[in-house]
C-alpha positions as CSV (number, residue, x, y, z in Angstrom):
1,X,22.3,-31.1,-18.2
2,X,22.3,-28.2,-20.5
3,X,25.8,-26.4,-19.5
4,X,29.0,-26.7,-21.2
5,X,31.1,-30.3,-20.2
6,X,33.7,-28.0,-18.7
7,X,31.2,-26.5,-16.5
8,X,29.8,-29.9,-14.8
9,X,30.2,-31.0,-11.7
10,X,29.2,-34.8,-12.9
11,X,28.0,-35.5,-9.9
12,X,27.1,-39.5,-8.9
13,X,24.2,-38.9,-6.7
14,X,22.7,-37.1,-3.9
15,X,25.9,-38.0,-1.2
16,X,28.3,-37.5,-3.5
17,X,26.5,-33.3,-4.0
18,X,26.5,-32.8,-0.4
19,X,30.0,-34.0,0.8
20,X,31.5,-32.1,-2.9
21,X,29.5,-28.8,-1.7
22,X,30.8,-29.2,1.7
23,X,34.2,-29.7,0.7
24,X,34.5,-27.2,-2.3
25,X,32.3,-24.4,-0.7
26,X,31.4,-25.1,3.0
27,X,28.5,-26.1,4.5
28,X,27.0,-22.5,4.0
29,X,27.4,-23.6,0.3
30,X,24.1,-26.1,0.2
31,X,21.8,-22.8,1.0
32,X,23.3,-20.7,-2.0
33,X,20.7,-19.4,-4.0
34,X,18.0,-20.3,-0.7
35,X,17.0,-16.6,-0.2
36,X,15.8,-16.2,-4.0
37,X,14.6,-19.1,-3.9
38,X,12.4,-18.7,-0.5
39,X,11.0,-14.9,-2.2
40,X,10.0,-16.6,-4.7
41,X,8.2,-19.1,-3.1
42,X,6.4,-16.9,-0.7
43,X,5.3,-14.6,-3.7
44,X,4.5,-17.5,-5.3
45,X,2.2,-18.5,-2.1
46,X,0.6,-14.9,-1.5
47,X,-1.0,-15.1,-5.1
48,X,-2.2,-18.6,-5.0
49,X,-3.7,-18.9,-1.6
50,X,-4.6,-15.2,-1.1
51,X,-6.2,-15.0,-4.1
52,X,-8.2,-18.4,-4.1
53,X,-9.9,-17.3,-1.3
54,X,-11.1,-14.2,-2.6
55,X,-11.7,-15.8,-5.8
56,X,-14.5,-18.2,-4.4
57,X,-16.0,-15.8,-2.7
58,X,-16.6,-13.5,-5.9
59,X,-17.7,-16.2,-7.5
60,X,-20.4,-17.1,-5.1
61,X,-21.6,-14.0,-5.6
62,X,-21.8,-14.3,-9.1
63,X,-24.0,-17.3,-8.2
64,X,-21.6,-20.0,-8.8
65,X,-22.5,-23.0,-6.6
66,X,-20.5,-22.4,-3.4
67,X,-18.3,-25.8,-3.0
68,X,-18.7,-26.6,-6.0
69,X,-16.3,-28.0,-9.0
70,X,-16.6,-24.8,-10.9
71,X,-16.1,-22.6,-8.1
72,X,-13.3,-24.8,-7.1
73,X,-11.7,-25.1,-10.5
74,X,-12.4,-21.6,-11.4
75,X,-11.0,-20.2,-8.1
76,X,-7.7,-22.2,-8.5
77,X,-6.9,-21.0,-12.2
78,X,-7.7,-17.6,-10.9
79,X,-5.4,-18.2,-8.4
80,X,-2.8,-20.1,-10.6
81,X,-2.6,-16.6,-12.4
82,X,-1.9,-14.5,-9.4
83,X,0.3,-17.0,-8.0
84,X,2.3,-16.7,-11.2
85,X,2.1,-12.3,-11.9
86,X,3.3,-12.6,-8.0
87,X,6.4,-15.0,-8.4
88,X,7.5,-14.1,-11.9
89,X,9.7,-11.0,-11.2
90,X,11.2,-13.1,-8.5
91,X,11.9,-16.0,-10.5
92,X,13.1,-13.7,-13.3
93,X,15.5,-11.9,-11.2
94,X,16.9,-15.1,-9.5
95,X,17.2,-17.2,-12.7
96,X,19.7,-13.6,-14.3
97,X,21.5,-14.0,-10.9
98,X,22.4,-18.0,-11.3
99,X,23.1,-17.3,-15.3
100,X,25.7,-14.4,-14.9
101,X,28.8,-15.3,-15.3
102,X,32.1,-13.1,-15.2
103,X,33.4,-10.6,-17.6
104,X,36.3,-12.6,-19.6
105,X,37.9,-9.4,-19.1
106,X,37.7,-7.6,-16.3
107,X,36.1,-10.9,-14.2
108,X,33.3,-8.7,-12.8
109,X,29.9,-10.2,-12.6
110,X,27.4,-8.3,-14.4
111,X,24.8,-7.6,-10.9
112,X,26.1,-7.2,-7.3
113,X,23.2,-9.3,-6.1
114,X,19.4,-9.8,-6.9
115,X,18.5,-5.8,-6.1
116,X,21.1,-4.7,-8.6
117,X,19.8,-6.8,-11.2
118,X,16.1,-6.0,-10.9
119,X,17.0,-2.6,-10.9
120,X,19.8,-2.8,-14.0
121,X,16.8,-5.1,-15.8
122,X,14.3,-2.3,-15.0
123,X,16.6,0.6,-16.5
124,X,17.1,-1.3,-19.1
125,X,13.9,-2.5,-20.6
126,X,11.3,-1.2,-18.4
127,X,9.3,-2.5,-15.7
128,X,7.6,-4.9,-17.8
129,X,11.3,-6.7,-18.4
130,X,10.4,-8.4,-14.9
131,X,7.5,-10.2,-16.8
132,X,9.5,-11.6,-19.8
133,X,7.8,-14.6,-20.6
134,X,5.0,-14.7,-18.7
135,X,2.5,-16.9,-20.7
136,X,4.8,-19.5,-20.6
137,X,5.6,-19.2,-16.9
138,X,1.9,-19.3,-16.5
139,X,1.0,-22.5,-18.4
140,X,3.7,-24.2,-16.1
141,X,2.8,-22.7,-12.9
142,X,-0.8,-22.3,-12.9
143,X,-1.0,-26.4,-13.4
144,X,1.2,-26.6,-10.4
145,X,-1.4,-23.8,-8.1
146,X,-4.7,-26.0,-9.0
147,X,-3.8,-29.2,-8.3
148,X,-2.7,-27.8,-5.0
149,X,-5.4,-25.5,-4.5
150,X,-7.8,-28.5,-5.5
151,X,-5.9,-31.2,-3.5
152,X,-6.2,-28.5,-0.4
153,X,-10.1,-28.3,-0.8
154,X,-10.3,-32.1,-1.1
155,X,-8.5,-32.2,2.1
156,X,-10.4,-29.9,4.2
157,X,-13.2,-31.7,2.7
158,X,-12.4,-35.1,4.5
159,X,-11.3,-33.9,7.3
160,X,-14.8,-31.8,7.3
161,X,-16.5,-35.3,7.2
162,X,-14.7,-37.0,9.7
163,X,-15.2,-34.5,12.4
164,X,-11.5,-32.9,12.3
């Protein structure tokens, strides 16, 4: 792990997390962070598969072959990159949110909550600060959309041929 010894919780495996969690914070404390987390993941969805489907069809009509690996491959990076312009203010917002940490000070934490940062992050450096880092988020979660995309395709495929 990357965080300070002090600030480890050394756990010794999965049973030991949950019944520490339970203990320390409650059960309501092993969905902390699960509404981010979920945004994310359905902005995430909305570019990859609403976009795939819309990519194939402009590429059939750009007279790629229709079912074919290029249309397939091409459709799913397409797709990789709206999946990842989509998710990426999400993901930036929730990663500020798990990283604050409280004033030495004062002990105030620097956001009330995920809307308070995205707006404070906004002020501050535009509405392009949402997309910090976006090449790099792409070359790790396009990957992620095409082998999906293409496992998906391969799937409907089979089941195509056996009548399903």
């Amino acid at each position: 792990t990357m965080l300070p010894e002090a600030e480890r919780r050394n756990y010794r495996g999965v049973g030991h997390a949950f019944s520490s969690i339970v203990r320390d914070e409650g059960a309501t404390g092993l969905f902390k962070g699960s509404v981010p987390t979920a945004t994310r993941a359905m902005a995430l969805n909305f570019g990859m598969l609403g976009f795939n489907t819309a990519a194939k069809d402009m590429l059939a009509d750009m007279g790629v072959e229709k079912g074919g690996a290029a249309q397939v491959f091409g459709a799913s990076a397409i797709a990789g990159f709206f999946a990842s312009f989509f998710s990426l203010p999400f993901d930036y917002v929730k990663t500020q949110v798990q990283k604050m940490k409280p004033d030495p000070v004062t002990g105030e934490l620097p956001f009330k909550g995920p809307v308070d940062c995205a707006m404070q992050q906004v002020k501050s450096g535009g509405i392009t600060r949402l997309w910090t880092g976006f090449p790099t988020y792409y070359v790790r979660i396009a990957p992620h959309a095409m082998i999906t995309l293409i496992a998906q395709d391969n799937v409907k495929k089979l089941w195509a041929s056996m009548g399903v």
